[in-house]
N, CA, C and O atoms as a GROMACS GRO file, in nm:
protein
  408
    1UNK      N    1  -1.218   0.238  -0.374
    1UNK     CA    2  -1.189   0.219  -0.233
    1UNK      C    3  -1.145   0.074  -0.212
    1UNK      O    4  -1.220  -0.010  -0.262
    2UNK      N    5  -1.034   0.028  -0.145
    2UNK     CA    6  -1.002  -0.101  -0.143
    2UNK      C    7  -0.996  -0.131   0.075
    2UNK      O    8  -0.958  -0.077   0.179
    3UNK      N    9  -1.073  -0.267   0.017
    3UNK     CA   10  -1.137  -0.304   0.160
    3UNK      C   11  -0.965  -0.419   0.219
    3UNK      O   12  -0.925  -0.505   0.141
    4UNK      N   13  -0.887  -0.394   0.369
    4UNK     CA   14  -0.793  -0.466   0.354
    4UNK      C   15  -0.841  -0.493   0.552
    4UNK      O   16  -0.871  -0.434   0.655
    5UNK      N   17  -0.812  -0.655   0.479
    5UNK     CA   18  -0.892  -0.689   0.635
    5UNK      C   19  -0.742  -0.754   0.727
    5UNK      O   20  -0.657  -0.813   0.660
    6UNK      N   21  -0.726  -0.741   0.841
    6UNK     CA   22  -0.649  -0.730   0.918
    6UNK      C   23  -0.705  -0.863   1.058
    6UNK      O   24  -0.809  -0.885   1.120
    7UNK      N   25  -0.552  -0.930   1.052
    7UNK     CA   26  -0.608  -1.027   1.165
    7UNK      C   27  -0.505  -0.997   1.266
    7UNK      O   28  -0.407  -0.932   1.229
    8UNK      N   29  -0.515  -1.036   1.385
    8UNK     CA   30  -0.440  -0.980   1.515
    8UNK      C   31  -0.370  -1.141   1.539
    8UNK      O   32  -0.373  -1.233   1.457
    9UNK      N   33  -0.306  -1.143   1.674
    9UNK     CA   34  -0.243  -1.213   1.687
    9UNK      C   35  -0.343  -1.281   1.851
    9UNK      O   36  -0.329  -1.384   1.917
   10UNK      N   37  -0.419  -1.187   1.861
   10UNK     CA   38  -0.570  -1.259   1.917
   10UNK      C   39  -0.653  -1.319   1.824
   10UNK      O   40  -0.753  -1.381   1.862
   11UNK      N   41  -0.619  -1.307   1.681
   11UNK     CA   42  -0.728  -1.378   1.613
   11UNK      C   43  -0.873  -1.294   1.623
   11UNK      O   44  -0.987  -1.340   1.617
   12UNK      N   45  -0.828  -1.143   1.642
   12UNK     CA   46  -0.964  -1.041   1.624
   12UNK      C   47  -0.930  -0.982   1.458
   12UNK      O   48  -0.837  -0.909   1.428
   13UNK      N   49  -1.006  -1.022   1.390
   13UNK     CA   50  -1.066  -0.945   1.239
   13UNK      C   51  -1.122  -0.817   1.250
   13UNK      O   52  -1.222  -0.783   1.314
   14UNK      N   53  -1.022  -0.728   1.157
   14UNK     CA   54  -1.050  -0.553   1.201
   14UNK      C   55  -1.015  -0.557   1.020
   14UNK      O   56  -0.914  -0.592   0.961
   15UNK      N   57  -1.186  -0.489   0.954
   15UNK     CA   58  -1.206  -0.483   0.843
   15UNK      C   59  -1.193  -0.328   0.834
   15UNK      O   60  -1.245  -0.264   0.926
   16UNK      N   61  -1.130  -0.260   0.738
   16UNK     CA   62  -1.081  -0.138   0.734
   16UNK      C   63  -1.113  -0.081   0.552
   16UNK      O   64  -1.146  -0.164   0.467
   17UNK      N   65  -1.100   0.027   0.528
   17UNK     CA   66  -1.125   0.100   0.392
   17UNK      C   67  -1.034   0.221   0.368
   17UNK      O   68  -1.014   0.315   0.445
   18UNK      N   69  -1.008   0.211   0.309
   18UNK     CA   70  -0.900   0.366   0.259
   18UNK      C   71  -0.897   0.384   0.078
   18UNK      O   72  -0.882   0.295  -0.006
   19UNK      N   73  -0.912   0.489   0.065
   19UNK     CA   74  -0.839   0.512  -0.082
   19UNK      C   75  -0.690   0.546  -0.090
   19UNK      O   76  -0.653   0.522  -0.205
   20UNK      N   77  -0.620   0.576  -0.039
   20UNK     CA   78  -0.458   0.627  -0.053
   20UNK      C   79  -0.420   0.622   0.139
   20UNK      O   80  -0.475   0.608   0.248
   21UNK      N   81  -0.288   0.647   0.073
   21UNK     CA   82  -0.193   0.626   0.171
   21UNK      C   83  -0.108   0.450   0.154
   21UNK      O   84  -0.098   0.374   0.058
   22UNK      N   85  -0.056   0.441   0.307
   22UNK     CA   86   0.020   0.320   0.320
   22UNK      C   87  -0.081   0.218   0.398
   22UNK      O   88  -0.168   0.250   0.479
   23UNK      N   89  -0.051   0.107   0.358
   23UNK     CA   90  -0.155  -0.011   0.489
   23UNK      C   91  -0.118   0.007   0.600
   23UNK      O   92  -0.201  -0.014   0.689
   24UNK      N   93   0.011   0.050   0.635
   24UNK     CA   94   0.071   0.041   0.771
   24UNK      C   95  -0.020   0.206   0.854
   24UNK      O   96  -0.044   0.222   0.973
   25UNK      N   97  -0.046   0.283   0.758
   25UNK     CA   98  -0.089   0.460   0.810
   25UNK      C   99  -0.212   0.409   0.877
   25UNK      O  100  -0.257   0.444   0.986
   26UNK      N  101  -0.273   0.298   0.773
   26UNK     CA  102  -0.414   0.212   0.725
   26UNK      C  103  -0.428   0.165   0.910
   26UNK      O  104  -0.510   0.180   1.001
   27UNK      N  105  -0.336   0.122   0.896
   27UNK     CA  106  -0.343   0.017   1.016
   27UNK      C  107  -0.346   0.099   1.208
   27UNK      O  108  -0.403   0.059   1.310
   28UNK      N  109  -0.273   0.202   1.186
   28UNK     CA  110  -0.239   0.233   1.277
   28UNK      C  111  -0.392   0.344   1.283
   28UNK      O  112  -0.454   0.344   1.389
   29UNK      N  113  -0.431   0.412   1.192
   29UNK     CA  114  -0.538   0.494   1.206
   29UNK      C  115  -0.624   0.348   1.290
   29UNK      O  116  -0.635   0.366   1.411
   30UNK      N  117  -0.661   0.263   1.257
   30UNK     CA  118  -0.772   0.190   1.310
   30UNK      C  119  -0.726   0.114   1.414
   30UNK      O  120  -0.789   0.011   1.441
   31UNK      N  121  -0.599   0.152   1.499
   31UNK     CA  122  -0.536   0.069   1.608
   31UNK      C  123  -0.540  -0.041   1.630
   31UNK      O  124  -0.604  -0.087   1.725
   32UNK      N  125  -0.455  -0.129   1.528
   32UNK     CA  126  -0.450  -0.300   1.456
   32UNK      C  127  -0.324  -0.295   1.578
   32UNK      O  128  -0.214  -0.240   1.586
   33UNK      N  129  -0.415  -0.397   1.674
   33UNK     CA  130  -0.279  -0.392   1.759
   33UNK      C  131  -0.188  -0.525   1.697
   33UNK      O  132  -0.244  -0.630   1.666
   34UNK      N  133  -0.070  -0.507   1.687
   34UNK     CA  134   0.056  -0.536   1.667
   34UNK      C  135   0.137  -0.490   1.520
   34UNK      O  136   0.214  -0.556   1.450
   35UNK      N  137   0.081  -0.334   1.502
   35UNK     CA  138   0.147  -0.293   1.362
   35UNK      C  139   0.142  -0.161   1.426
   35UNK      O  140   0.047  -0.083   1.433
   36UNK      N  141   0.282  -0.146   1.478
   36UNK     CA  142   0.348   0.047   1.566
   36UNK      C  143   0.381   0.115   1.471
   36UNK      O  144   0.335   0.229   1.484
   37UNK      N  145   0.459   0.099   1.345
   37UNK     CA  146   0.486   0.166   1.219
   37UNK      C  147   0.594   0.264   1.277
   37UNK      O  148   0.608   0.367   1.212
   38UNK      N  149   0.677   0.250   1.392
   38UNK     CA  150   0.770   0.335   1.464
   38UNK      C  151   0.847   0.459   1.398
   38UNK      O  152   0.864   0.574   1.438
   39UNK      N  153   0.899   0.371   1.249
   39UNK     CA  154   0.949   0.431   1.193
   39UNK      C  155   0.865   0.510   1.106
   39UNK      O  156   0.934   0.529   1.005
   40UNK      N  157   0.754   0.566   1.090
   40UNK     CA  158   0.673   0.625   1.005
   40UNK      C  159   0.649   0.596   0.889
   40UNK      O  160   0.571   0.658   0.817
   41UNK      N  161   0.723   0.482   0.854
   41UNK     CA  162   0.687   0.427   0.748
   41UNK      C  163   0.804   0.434   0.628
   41UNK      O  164   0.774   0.413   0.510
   42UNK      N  165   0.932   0.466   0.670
   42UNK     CA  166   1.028   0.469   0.616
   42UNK      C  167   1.106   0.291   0.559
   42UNK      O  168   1.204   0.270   0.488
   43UNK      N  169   1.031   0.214   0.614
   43UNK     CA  170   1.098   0.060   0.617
   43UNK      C  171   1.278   0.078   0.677
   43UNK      O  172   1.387   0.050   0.626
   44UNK      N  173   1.232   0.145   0.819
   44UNK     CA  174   1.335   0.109   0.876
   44UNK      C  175   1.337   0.018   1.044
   44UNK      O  176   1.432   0.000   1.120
   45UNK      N  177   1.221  -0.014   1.056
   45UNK     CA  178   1.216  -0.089   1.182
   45UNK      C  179   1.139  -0.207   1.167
   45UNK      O  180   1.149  -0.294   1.253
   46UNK      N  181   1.064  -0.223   1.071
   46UNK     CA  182   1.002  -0.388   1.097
   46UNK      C  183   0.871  -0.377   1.209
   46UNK      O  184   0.826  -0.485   1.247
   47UNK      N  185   0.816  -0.271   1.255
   47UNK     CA  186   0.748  -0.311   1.338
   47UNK      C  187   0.538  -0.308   1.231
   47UNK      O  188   0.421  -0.326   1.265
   48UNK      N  189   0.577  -0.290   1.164
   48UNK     CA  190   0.431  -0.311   1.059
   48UNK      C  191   0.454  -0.450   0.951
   48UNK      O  192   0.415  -0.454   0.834
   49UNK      N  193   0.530  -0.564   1.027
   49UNK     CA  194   0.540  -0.696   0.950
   49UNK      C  195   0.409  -0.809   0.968
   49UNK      O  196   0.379  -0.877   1.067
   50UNK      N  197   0.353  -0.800   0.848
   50UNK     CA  198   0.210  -0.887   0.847
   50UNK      C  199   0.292  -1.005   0.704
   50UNK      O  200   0.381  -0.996   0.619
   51UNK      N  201   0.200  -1.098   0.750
   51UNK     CA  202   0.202  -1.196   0.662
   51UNK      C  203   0.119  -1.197   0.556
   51UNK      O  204   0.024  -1.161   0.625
   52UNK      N  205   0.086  -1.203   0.480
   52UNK     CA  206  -0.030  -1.182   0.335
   52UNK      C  207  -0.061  -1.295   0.350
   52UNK      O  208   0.027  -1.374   0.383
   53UNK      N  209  -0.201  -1.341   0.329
   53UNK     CA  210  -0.270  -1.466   0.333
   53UNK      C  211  -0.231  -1.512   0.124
   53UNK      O  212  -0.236  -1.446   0.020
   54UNK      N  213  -0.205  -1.615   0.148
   54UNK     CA  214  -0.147  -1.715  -0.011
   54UNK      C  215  -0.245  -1.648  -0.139
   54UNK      O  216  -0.206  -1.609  -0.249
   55UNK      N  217  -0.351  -1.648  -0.097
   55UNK     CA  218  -0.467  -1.650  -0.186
   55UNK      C  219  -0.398  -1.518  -0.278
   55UNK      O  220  -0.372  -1.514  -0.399
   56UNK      N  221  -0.381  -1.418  -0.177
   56UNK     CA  222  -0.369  -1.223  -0.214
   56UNK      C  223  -0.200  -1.190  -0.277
   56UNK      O  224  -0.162  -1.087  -0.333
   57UNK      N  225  -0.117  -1.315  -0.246
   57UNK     CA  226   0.029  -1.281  -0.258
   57UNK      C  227   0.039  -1.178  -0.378
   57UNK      O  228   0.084  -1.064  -0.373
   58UNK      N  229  -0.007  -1.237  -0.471
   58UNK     CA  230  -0.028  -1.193  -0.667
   58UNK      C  231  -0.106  -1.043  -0.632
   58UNK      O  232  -0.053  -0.962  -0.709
   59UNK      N  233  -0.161  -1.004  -0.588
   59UNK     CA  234  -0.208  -0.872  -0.522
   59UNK      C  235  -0.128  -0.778  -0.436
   59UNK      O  236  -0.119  -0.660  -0.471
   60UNK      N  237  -0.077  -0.817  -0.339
   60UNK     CA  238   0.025  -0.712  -0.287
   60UNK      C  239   0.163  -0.738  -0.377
   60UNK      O  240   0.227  -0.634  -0.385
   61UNK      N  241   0.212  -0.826  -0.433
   61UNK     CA  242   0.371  -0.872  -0.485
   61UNK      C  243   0.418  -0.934  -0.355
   61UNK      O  244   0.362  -0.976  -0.254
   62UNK      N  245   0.605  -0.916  -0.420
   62UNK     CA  246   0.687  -0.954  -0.345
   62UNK      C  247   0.783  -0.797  -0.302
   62UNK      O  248   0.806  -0.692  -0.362
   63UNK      N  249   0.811  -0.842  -0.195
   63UNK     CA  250   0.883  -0.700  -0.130
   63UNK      C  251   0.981  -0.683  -0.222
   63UNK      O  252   1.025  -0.769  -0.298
   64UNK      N  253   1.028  -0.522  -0.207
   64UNK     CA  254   1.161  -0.447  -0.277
   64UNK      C  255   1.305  -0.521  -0.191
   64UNK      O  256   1.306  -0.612  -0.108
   65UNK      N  257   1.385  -0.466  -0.229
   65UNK     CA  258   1.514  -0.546  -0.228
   65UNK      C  259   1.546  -0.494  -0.056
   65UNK      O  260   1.594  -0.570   0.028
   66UNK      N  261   1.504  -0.340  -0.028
   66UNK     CA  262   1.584  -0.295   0.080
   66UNK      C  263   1.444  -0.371   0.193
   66UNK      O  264   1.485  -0.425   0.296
   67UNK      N  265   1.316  -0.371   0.172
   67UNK     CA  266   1.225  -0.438   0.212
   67UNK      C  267   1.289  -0.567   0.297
   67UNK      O  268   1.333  -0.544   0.410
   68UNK      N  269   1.294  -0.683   0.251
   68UNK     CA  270   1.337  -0.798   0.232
   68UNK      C  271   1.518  -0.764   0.333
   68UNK      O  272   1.579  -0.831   0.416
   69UNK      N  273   1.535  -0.679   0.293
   69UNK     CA  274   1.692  -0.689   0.399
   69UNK      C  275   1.621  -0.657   0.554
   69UNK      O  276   1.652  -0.698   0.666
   70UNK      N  277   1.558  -0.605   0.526
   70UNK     CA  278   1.467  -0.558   0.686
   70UNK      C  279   1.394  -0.701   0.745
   70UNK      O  280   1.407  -0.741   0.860
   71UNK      N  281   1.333  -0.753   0.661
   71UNK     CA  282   1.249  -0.817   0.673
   71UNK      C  283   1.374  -0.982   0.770
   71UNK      O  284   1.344  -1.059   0.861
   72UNK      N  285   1.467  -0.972   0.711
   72UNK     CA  286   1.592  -1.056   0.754
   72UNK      C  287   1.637  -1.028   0.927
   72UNK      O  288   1.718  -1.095   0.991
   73UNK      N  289   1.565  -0.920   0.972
   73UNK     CA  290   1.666  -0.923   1.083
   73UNK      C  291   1.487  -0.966   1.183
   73UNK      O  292   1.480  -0.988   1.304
   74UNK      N  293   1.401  -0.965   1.112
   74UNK     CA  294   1.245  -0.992   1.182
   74UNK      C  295   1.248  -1.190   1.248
   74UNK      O  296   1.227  -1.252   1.143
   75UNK      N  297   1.260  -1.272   1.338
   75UNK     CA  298   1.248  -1.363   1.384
   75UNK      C  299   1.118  -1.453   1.339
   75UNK      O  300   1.113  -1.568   1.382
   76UNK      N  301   0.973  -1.386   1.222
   76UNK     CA  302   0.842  -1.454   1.232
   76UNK      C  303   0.884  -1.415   1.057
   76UNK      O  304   0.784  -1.416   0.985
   77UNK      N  305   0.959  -1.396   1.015
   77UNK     CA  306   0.957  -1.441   0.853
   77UNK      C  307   0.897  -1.545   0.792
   77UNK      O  308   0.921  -1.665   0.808
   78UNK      N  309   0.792  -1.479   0.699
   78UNK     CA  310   0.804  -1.616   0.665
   78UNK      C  311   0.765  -1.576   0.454
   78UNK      O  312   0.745  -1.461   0.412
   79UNK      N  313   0.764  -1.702   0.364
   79UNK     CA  314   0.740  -1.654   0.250
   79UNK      C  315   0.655  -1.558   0.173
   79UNK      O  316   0.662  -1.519   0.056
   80UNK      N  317   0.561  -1.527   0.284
   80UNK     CA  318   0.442  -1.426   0.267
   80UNK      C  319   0.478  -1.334   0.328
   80UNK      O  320   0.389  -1.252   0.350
   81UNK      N  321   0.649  -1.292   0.399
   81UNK     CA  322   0.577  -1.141   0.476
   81UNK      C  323   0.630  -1.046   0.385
   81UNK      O  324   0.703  -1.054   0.286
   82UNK      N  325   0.556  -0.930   0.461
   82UNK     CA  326   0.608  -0.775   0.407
   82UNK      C  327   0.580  -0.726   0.489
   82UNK      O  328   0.514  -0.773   0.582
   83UNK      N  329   0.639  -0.570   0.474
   83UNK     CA  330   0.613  -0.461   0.576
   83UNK      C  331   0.520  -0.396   0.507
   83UNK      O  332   0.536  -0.364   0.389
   84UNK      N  333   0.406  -0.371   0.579
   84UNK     CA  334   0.261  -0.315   0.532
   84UNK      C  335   0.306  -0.140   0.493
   84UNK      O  336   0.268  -0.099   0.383
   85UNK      N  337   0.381  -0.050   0.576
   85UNK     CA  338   0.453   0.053   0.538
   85UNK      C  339   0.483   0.083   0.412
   85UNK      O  340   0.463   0.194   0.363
   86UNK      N  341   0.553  -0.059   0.324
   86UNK     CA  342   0.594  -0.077   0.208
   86UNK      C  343   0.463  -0.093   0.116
   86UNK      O  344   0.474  -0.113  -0.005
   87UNK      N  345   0.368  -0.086   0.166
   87UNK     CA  346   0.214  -0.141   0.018
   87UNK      C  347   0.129  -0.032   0.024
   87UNK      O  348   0.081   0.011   0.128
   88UNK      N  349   0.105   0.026  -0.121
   88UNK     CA  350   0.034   0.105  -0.119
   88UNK      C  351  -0.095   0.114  -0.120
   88UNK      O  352  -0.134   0.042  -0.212
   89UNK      N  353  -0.221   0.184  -0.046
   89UNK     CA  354  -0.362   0.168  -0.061
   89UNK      C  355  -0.397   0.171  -0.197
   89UNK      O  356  -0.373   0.283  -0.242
   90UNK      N  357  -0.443   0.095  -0.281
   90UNK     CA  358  -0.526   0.097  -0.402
   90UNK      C  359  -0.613  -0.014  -0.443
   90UNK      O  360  -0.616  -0.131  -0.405
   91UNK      N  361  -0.698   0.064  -0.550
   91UNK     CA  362  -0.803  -0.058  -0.555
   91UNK      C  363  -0.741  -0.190  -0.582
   91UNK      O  364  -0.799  -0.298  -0.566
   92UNK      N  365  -0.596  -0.173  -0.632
   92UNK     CA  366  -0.569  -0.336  -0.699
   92UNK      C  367  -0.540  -0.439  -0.554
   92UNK      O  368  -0.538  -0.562  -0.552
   93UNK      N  369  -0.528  -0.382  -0.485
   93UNK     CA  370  -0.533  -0.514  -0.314
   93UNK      C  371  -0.699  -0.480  -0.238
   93UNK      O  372  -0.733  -0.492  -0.121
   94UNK      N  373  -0.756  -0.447  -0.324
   94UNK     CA  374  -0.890  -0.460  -0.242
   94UNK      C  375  -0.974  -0.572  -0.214
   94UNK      O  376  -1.052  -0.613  -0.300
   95UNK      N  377  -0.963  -0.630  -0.090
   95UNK     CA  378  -1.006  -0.785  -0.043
   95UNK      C  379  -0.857  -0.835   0.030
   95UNK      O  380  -0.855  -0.954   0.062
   96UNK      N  381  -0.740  -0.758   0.058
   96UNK     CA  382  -0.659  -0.823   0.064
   96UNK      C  383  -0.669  -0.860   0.251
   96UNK      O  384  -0.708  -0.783   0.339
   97UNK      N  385  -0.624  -0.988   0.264
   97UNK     CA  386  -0.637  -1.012   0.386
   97UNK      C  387  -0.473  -1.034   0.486
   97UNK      O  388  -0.412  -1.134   0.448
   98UNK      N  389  -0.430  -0.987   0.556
   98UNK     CA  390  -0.293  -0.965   0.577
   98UNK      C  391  -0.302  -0.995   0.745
   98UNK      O  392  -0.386  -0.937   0.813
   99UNK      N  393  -0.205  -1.092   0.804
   99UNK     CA  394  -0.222  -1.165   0.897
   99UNK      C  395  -0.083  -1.101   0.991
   99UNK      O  396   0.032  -1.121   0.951
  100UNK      N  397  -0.106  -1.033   1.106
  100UNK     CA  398  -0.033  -0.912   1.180
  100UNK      C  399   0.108  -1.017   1.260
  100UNK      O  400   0.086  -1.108   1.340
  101UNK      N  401   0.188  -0.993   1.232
  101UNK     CA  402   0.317  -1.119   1.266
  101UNK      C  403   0.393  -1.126   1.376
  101UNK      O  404   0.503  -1.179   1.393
  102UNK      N  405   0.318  -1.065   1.455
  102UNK     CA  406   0.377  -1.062   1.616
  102UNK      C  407   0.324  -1.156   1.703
  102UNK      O  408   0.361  -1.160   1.820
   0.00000   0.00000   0.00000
């Protein structure tokens, strides 16, 4: 089970658990406000863009190529983001702490 803790853009900490699925499914089951996942998780809207805290980068990676073109048209880019849509639940990001970019 991997524990992926979630910060808001109030600065409210919403600690969450899943075995499978996406962080973004992750996110929206536990109503992380500022991650809509509009697009269901296809990485076609940008609206599940969190920042990965430095420590975890080596734990989630770096985004896919079509990722990263999305991630280009987002205004709060920054070297840590991704679209949570794009990361899969598993134990290997368990502890990961991911900072909501709205």
């Amino acid at each position: 089970m991997a524990k992926i803790t979630f910060i808001t853009s109030d600065n409210e900490t919403i600690i969450t658990e899943a075995t499978t699925g996406s962080v973004m499914e992750l996110a929206v089951l536990n109503k992380v406000k500022g991650i809509d996942g509009d697009c269901g998780g296809v990485c076609s809207c940008a609206t599940c863009h969190v920042h990965v805290e430095p420590a975890f980068w080596d734990k989630v990676g770096a985004p896919s190529q079509l990722e990263s073109d999305m991630l280009e048209f987002d205004d709060n880019v920054s070297e840590y983001s991704r679209l949570c849509c794009q990361i899969d639940v598993s134990d290997a990001i368990d502890g990961v702490v991911l900072n909501v970019a709205k």
